[in-house]
N, C-alpha and C positions, 0 to 999 in steps of 0.2 A: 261584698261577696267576692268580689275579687281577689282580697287579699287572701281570702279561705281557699279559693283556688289555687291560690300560689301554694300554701302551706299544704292543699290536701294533694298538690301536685308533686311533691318533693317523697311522696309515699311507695313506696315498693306496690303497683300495681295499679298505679292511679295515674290520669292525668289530668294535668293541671287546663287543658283546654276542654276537654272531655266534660268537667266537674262543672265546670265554666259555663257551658252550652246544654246540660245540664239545670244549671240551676237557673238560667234565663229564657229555658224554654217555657212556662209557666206549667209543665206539666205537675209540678209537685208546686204546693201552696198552702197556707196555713187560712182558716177561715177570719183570720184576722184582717190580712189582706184587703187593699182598697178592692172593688170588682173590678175585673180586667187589668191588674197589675199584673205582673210576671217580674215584680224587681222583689227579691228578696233578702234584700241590706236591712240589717238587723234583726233578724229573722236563725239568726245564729252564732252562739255567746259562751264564753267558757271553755273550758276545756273536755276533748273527745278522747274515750279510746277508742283506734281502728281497729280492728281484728283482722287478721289474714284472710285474705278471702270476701272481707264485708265489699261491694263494689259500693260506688259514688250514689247511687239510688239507694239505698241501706245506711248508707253514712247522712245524705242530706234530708230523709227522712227522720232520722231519728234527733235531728236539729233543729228540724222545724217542730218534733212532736215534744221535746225539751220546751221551748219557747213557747208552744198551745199550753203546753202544764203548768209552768211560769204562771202565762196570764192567767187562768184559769186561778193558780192559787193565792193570786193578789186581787181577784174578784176585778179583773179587767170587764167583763159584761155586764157586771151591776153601775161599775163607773162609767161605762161607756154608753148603759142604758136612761142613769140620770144626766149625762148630759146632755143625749138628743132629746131627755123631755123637758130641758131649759126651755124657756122661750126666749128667744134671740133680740136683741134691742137694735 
């Protein structure tokens, strides 16, 4: 995430410490998240368009809701549901 701050920091209206504190605050989270993380590295991928105007909460939003859709359409909760009913050795 760091480095997505750096890049979203270099933005006409953004700042790169702002986006930073931001996204380590755990106010924004994907339900994928361990509970009580607030780290959200890897959690955003690819390439974004800003719009003028979008602020760092509308941007990291739409990042993490990219990344829920992702998992969601590679059926991440079916695989993640057969594996906690393995039984563990």
């Amino acid at each position: 995430m760091a480095e997505v701050a750096e890049r979203v920091g270099q933005l006409p209206g953004h700042d790169r410490a702002s986006f930073a504190a931001l996204a380590d605050s755990g106010t924004l989270h994907s339900p994928w998240q361990p509970v009580g993380s607030t780290n959200l590295d890897g959690y955003s991928h690819g390439q974004y368009v800003v719009v003028p105007g979008e602020t760092d909460r509308q941007l990291l939003i739409s990042m993490i809701d990219r990344f829920d859709t992702q998992a969601d359409a590679v059926g991440l909760a079916a695989g993640s549901a057969a594996l906690a009913s393995r039984p563990t050795r």
